[in-house]
DSSP file (Angstrom, degrees, kcal/mol; ACC not computed):
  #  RESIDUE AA STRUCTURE BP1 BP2  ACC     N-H-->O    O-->H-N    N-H-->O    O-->H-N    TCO  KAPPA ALPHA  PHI   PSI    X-CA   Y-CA   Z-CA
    1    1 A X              0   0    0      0, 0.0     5,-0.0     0, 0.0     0, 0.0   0.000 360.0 360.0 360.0 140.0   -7.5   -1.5   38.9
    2    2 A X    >>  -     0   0    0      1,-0.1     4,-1.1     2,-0.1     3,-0.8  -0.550 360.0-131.7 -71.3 154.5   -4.2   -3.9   39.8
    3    3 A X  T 34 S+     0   0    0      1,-0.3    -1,-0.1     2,-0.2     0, 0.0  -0.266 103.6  67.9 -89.3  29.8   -1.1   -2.0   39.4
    4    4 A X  T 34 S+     0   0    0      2,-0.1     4,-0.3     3,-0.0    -1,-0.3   0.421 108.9  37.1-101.7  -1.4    0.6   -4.3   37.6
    5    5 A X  T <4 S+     0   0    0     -3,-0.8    -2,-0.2     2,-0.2     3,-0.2   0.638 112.3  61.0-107.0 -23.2   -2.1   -3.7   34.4
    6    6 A X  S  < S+     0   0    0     -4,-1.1    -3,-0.2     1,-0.1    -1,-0.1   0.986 117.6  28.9 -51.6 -56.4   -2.1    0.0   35.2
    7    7 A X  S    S+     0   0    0      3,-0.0     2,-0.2    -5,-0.0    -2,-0.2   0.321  89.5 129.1 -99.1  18.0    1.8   -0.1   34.5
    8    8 A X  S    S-     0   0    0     -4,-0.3    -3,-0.1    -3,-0.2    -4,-0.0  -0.453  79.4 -84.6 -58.3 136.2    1.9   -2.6   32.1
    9    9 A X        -     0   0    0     -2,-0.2     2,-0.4     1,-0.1    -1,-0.2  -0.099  55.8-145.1 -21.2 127.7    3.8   -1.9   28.7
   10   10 A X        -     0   0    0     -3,-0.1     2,-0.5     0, 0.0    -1,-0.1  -0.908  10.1-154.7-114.5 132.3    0.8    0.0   26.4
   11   11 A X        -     0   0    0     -2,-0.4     2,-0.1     0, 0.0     3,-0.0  -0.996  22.0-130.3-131.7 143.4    0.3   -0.4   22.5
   12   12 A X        -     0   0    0     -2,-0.5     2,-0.4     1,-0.0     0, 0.0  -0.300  35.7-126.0 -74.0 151.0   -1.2    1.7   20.3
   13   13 A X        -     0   0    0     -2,-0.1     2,-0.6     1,-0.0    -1,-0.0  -0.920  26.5-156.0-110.9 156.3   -3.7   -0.9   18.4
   14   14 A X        -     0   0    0     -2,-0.4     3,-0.1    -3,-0.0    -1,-0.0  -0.747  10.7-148.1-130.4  74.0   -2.9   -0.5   14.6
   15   15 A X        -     0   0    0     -2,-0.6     2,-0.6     1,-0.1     0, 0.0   0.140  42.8-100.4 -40.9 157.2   -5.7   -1.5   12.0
   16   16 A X        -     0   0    0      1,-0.2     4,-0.2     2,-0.1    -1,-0.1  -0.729  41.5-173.9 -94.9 139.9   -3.5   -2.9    8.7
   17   17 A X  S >> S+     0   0    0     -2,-0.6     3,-0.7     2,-0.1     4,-0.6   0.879  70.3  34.1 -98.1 -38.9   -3.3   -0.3    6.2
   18   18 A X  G >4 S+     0   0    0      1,-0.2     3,-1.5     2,-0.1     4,-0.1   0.988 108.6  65.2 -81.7 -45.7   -1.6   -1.7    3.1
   19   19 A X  G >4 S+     0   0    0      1,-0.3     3,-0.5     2,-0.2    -1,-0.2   0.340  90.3  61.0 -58.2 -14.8   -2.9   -4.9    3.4
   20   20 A X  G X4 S+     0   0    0     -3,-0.7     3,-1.1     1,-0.2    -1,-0.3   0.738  93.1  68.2 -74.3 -31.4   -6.9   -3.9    2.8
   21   21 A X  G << S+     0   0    0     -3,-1.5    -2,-0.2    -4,-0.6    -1,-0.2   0.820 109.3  37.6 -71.4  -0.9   -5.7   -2.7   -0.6
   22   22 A X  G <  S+     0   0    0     -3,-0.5     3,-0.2     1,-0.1    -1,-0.2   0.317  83.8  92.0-111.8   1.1   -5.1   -6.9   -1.3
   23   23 A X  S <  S+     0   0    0     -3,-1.1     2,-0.2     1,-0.2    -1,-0.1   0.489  85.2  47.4 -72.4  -8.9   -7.6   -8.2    0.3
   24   24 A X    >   -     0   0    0     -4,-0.3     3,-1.5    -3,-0.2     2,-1.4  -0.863  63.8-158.9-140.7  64.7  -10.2   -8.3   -3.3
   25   25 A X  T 3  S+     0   0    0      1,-0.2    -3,-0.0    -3,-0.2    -2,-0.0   0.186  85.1  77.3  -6.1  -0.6   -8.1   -9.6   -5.8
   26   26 A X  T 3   +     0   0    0     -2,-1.4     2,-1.0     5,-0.0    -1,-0.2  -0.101  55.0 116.1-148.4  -5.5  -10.7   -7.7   -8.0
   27   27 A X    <>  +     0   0    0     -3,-1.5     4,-1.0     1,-0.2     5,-0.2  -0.764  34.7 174.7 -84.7 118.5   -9.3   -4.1   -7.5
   28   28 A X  H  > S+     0   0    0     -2,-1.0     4,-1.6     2,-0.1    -1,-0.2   0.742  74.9  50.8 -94.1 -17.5   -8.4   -3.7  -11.0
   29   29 A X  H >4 S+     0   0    0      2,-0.2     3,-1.9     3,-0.1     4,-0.3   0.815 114.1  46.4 -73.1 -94.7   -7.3    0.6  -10.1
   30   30 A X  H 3> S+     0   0    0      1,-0.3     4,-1.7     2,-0.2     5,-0.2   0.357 118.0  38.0 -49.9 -65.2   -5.1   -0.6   -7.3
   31   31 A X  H 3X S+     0   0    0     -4,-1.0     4,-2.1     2,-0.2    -1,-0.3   0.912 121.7  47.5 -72.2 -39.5   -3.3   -3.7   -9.5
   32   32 A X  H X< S+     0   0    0     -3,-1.9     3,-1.3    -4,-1.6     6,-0.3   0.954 111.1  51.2 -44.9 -60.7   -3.3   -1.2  -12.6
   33   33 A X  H 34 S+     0   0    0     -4,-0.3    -2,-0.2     1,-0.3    -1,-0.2   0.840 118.5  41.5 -11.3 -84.0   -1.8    1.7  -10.0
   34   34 A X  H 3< S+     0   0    0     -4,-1.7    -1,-0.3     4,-0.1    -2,-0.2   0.240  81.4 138.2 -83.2  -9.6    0.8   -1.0   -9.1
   35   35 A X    <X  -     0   0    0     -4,-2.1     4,-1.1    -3,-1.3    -3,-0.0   0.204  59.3-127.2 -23.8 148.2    2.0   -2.8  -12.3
   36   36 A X  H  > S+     0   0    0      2,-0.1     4,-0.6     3,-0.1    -1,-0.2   0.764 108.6  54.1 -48.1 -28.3    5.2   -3.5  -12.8
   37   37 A X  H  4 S+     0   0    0      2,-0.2     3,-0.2     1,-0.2     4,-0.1   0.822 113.1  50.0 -96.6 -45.0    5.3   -1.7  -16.4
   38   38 A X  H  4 S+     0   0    0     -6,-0.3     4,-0.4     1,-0.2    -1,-0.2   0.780 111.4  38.2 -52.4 -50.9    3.9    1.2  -14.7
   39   39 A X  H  < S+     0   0    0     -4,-1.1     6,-0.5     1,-0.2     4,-0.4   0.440 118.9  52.3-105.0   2.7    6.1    1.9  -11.7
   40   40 A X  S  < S+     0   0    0     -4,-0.6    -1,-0.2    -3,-0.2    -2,-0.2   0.275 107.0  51.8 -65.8   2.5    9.0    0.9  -13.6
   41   41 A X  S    S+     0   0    0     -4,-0.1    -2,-0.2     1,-0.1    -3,-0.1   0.653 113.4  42.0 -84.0 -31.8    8.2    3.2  -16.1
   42   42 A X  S    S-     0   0    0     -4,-0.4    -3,-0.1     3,-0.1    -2,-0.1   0.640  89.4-152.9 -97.4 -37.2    7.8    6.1  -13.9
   43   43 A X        +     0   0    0     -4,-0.4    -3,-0.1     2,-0.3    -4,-0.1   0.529  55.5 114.2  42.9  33.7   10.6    5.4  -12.0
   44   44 A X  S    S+     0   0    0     -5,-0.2     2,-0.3     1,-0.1    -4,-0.1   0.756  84.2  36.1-102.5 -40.2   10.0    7.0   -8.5
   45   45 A X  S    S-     0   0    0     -6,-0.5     2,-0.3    29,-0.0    -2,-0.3  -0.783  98.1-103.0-134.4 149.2    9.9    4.0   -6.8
   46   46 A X    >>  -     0   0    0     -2,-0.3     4,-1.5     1,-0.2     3,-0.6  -0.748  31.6-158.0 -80.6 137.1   12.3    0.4   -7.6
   47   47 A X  T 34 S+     0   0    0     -2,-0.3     4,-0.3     1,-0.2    -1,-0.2   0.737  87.8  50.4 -91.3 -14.8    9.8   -1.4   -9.2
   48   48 A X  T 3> S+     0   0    0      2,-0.2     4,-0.6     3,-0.1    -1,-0.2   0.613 108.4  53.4 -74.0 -10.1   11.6   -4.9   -8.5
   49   49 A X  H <> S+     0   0    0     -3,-0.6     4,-3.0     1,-0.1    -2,-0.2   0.903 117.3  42.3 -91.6 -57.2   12.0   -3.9   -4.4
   50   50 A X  H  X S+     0   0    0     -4,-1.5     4,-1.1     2,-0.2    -2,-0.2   0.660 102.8  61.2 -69.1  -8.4    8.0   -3.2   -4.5
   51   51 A X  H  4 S+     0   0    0     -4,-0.3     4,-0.4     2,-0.1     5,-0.4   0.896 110.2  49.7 -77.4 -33.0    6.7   -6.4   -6.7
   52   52 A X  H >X S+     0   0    0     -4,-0.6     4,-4.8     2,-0.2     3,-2.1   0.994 107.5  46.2 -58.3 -55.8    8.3   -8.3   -3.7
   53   53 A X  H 3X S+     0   0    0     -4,-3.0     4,-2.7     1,-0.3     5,-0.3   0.978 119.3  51.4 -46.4 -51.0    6.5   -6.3   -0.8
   54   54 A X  H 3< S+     0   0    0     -4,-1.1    -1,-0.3     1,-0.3    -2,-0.2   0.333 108.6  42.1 -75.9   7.1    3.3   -6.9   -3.2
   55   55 A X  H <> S+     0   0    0     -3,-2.1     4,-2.3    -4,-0.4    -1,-0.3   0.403 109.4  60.1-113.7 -35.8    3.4  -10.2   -3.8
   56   56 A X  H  <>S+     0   0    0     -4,-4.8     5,-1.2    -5,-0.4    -2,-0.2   0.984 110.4  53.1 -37.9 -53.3    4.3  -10.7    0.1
   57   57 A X  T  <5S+     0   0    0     -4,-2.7    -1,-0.2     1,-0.2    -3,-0.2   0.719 107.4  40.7  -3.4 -74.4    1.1   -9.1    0.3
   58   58 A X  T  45S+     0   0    0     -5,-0.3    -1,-0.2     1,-0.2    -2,-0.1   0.694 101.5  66.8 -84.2 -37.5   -1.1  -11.1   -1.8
   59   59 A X  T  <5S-     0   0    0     -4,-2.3    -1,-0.2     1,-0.1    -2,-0.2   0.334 116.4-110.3 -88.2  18.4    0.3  -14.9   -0.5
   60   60 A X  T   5 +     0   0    0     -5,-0.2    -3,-0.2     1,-0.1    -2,-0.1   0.666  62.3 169.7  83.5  -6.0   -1.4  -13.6    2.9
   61   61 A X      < -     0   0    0     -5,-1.2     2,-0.3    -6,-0.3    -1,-0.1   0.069  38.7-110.2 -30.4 144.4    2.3  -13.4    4.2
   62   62 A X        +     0   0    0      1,-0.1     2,-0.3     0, 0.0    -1,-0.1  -0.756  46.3 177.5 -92.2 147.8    2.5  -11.4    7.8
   63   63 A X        -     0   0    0     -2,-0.3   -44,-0.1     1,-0.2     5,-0.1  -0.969  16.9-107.5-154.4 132.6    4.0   -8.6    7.1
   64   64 A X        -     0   0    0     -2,-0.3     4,-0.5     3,-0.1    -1,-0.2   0.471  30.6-100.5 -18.9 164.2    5.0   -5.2    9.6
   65   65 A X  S  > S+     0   0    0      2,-0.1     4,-4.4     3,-0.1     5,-0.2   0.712 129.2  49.4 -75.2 -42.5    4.2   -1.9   10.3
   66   66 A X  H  > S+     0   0    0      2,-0.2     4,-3.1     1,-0.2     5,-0.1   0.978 112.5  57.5 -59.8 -44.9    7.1   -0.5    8.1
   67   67 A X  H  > S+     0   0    0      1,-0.3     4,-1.7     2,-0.2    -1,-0.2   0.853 116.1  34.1 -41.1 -54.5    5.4   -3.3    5.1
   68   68 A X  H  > S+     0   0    0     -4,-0.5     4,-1.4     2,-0.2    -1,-0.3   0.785 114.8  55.3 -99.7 -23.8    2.2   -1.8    5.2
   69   69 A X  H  X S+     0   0    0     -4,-4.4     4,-2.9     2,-0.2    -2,-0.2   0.950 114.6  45.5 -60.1 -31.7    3.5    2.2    5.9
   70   70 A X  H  X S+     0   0    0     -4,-3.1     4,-4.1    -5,-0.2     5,-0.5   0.995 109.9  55.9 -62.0 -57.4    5.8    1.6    2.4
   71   71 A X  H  X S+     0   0    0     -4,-1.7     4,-2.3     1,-0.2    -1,-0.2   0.791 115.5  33.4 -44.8 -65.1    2.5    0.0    0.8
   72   72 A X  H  X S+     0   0    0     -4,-1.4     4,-2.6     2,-0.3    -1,-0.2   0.878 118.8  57.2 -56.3 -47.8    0.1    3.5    1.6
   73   73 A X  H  X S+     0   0    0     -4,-2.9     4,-3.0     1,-0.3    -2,-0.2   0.972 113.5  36.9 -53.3 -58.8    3.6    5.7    0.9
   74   74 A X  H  X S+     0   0    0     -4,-4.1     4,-1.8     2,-0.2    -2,-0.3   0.863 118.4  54.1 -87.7 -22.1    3.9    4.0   -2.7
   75   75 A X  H >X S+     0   0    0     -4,-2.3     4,-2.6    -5,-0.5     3,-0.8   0.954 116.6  43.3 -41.8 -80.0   -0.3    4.2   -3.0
   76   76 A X  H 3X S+     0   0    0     -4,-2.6     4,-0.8     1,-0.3    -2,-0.2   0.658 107.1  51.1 -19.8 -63.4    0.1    7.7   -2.2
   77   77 A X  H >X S+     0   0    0     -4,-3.0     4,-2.4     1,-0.2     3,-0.6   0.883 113.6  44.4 -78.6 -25.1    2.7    8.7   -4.0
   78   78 A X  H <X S+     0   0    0     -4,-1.8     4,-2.3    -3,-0.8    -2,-0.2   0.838 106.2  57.6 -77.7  -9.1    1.4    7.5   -7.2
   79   79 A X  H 3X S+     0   0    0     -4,-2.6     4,-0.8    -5,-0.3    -2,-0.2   0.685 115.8  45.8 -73.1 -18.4   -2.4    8.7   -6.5
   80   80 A X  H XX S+     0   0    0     -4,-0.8     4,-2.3    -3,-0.6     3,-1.1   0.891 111.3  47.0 -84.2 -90.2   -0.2   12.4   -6.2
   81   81 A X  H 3X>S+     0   0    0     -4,-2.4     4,-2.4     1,-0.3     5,-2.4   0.750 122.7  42.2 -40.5 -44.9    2.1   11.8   -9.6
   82   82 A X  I 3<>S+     0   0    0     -4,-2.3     6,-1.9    -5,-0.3     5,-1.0   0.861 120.9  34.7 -74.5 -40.2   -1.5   10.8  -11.3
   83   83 A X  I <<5S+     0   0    0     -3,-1.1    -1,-0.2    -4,-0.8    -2,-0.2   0.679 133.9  20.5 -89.2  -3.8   -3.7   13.1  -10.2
   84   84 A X  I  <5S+     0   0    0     -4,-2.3    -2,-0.2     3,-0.1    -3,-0.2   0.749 126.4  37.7-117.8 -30.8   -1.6   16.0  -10.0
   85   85 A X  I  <5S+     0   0    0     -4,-2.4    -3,-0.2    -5,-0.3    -4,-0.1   0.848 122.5  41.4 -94.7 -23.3    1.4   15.7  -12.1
   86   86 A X  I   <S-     0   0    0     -5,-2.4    -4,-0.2     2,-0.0    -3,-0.2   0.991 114.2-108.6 -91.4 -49.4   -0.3   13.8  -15.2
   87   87 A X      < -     0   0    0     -5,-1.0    -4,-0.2    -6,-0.2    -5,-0.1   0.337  56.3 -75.0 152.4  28.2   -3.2   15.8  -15.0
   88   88 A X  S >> S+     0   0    0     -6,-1.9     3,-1.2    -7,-0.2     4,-1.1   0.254  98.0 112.0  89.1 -31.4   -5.8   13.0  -13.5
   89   89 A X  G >4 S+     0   0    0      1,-0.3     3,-2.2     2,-0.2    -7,-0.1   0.807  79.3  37.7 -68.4 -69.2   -6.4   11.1  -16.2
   90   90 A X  G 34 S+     0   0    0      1,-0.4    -1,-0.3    -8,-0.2    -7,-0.1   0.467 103.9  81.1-113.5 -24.3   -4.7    7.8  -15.1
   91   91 A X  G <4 S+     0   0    0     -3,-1.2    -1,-0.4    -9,-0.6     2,-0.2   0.762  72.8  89.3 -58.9 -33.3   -6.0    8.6  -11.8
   92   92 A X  S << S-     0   0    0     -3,-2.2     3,-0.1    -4,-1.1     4,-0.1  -0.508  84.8-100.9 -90.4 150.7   -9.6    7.3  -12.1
   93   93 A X    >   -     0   0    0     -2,-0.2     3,-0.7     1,-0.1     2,-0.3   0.007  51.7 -94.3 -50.5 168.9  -11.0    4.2  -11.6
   94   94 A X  T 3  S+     0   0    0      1,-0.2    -1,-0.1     2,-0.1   -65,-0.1  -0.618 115.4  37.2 -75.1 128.0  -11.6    1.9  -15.2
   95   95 A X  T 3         0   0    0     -2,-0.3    -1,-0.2    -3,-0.1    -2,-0.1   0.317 360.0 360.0 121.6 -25.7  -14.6    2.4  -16.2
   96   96 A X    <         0   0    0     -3,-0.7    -3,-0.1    -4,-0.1    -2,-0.1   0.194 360.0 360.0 -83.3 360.0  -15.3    6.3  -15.3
């Protein structure tokens, strides 16, 4: 193998994580999850900092590694507050 691609600079390759959850326009748990009404309501997360990331999202915008770690962090932590501190209920898909 040439030694300049042996000691060439390496990146990890980084499938997009937040960005599958925006890809369906059609996820009605994920948009529910994510309301505005909701995550200002709750107040764990600013609900005005995250309608921006999530509408970056959705107009197909390029968006980061940090973009799409926040996006799984705020999945996350509300899939925690719903299934564990409200007791589930809010947690399941429509329909269930």
């Amino acid at each position: 193998m040439p030694s300049s691609i042996l000691h060439r600079h390496k990146q990890p390759h980084r499938a997009p994580e937040g960005r599958g959850f925006f890809a369906d326009s059609g996820n009605g748990y994920v948009e529910d999850v994510l309301s505005f009404r909701r995550v200002e309501m709750e107040g764990i997360v600013d609900a005005s900092s995250m309608s921006q990331l999530i509408d970056k999202c959705r107009a197909g915008c390029a968006i980061g590694v940090k973009d799409d770690m926040a996006i799984v962090g705020i999945l996350s932590t509300k899939l925690i507050v719903d299934h564990f501190i409200r007791g589930g209920e809010q947690a399941r898909p429509h329909g269930n």
